[in-house]
C-alpha positions as CSV (number, residue, x, y, z in Angstrom):
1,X,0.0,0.0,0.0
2,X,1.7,3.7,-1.0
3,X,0.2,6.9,0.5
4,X,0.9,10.0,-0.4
5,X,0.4,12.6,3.0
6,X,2.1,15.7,1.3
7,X,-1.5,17.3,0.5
8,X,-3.7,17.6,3.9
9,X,-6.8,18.9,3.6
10,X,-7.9,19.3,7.2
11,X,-6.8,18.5,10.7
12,X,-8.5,15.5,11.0
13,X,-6.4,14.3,7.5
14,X,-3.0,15.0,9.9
15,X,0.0,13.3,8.3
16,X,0.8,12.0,11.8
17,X,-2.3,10.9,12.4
18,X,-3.0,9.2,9.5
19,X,0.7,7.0,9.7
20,X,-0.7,6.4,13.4
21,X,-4.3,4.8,12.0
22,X,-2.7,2.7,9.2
23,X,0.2,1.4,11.4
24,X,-2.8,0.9,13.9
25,X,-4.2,-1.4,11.0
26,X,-1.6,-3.6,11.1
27,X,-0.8,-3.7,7.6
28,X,2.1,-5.6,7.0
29,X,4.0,-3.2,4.7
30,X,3.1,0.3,3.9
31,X,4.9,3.3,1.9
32,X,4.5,6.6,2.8
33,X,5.3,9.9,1.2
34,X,5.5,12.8,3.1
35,X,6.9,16.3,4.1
36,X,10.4,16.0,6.0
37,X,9.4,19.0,8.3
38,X,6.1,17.3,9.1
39,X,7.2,14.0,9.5
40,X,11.0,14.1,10.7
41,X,12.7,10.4,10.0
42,X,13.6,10.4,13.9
43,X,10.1,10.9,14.9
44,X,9.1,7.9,11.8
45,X,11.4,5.5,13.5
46,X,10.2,6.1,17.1
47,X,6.3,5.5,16.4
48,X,7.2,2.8,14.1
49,X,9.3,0.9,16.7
50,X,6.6,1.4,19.1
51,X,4.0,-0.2,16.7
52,X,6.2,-2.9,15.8
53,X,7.4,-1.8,12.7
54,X,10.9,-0.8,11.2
55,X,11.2,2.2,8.8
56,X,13.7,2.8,5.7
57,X,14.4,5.8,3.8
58,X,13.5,4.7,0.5
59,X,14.1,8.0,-1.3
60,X,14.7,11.6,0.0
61,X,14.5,14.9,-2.0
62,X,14.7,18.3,-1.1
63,X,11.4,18.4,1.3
64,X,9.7,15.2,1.1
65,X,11.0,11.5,2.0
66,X,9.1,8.1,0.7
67,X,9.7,5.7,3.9
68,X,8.8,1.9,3.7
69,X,7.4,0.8,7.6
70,X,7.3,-3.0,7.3
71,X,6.1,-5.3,10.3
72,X,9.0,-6.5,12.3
């Protein structure tokens, strides 16, 4: 599953909470694009180890990052 989280429409569509929800899920593996400022790859790998997940950089531009969180 790929999500892109770079265009928020509302509060309620929060990039944070929206990782949150899906890694809630339990979704095995799941690819996320978002905004480096709103979703810092520190801050990606602490809720994904708390979920039971691992994160990897998959690509990194100037202001957004595609991360992989796969189940551990």
């Amino acid at each position: 599953m790929e999500v892109d989280l770079t265009k928020s429409a509302s509060c309620s569509d929060n990039p944070v909470t929206r990782i949150l929800n899906l890694l809630s899920e339990g979704i095995e593996e799941i690819i996320v694009i978002v905004r480096k400022d709103t979703v810092p790859f520190d801050f990606a790998r602490l809720v994904a180890t708390k979920k039971g997940y691992e994160v990897e950089k998959l690509e990194e531009a100037e202001t957004i990052i595609k991360l992989r969180f796969k189940k551990k």
